[in-house]
N, C-alpha and C positions, 0 to 999 in steps of 0.2 A: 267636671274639671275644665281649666281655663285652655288646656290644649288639645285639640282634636285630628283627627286625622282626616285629611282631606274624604269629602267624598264627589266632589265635581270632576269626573272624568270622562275626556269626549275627546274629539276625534280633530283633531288640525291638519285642515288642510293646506296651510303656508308649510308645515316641516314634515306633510304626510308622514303622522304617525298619532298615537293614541297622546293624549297629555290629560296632567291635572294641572286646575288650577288651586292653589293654596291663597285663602284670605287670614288676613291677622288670628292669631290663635290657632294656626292650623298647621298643620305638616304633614308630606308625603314621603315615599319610601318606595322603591321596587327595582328588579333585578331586571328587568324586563326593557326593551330597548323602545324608548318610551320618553317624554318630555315632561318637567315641571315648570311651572311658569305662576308670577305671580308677581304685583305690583306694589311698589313701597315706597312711601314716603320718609315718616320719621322713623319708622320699624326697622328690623331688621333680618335680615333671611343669612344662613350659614347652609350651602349647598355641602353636603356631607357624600365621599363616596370611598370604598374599597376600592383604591388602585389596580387588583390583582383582579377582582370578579367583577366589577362593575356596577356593584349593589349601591345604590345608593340614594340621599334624599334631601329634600330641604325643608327649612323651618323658616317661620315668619313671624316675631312677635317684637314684643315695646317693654322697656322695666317698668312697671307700674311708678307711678309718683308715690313720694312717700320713701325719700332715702336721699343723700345725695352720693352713694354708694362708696364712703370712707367707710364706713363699718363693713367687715365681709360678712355679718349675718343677718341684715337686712331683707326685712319681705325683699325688698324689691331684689335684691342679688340671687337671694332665695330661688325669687320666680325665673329670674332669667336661667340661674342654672337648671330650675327643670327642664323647660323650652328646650334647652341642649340635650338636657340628658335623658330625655323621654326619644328626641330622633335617633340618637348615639347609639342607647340601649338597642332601640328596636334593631337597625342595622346590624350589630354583636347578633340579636336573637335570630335576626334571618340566616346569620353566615358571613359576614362579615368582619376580618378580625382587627383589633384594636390598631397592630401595628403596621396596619396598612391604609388607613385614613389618613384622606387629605381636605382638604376644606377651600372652599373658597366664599369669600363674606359680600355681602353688598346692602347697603342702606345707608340709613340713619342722617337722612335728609334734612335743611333745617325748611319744612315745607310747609307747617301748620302753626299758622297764625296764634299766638296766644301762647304759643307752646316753648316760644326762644326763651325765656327766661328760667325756664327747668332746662335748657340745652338737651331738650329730650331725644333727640337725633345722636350727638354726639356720646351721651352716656351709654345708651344702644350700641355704636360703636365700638366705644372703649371696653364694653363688657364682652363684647363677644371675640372680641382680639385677645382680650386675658384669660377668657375662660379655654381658650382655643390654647394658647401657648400653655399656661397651667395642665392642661391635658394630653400637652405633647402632642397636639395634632398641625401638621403643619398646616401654615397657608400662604397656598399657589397665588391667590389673586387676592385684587378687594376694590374695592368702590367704594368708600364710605364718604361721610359727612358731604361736604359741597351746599347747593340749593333745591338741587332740583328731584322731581320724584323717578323712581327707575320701574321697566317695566324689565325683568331679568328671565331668562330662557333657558333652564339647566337639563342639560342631556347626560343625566347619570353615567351611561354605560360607557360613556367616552371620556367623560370630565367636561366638556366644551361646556361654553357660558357664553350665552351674551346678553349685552346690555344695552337696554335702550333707553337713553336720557330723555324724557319728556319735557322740553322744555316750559311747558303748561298744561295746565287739565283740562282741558274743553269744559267741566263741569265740575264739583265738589263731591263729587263722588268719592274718591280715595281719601280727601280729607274727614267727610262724614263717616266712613268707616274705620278709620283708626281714632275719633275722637271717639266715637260708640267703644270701642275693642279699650279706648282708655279709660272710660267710664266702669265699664262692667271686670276689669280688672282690679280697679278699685275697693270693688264689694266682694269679688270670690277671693276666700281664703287660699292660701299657697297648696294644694294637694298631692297625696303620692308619695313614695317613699323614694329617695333618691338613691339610689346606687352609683358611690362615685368609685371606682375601681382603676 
């Protein structure tokens, strides 16, 4: 399946304490007081947490091409809503409840050459702002669209976020990984059965 759950977890010592990082197609989760962290260009990450316990997590993914997401039953809307609703669920499954999610968004850069003309940054954006309000989950903050890539810092148990605007990438590093992540998104079918409740 095109979403995974992080498994890079190691030990930071700028915010002395355990973190993951999440790359494109991936997402983390945990009750535990503890850091996610992850870098985004045109993608877009929804840091998800239970106000009340703490539980909480974030996702980092891109709408596949192949929509320009006027139709609601588009692969591509398709895939973004699982990307939500595979963090969402898990969160409900650990103890977290519906009515106590809040959201904060950040992405959807216009950073990858080649890519302005599907405005793939901005549809990122927009999708996850609608599928957020559609859900009735608020949202506290957001970063979106602009130019630049963000490297974002989410401390579940607190809520706290920060963002670091990169004003350049020292290398192509994040651009080659989200053109790979948009490549292989391409060819995997949408999977999973969605539970929207």
């Amino acid at each position: 399946m095109n979403n995974q759950f992080a498994t890079n977890v190691y030990y930071d010592r700028t915010f002395d304490c355990d973190a993951a990082k999440i790359l494109p197609g991936e997402y983390y989760y945990t009750g535990k007081n503890m850091l996610i962290v992850t870098v985004l260009g045109s993608c877009v990450s929804a840091c998800i947490r239970d106000r009340i316990t703490g539980l909480g997590g974030m996702n980092h993914f891109m709408l596949p091409d192949g929509g320009d997401g006027s139709s609601p039953v588009s692969a591509s809307m398709r895939y973004g809503s699982f990307a939500m609703e595979i963090l969402i669920n898990d969160l409900l499954k650990a103890g977290a409840r519906r009515e106590h999610l809040e959201a904060k968004v950040f992405g959807g850069g216009a950073v990858l050459r080649g890519f302005t003309a599907m405005n793939v940054g901005e549809r990122n954006a927009a999708f996850v702002m609608d599928f957020l309000k559609t859900e009735r989950i608020p949202v506290l903050a957001s970063d979106l669209n602009d130019i630049y890539p963000r490297k974002v810092y989410f401390f579940p148990k607190t809520g706290k976020v920060l963002v670091k605007k990169l004003m350049q990438t020292q290398n192509d590093t994040l651009a080659k990984r989200e053109l790979d992540y948009a490549k292989r998104l391409k060819v995997e079918p949408v999977g999973g059965d969605i539970d929207l409740f």
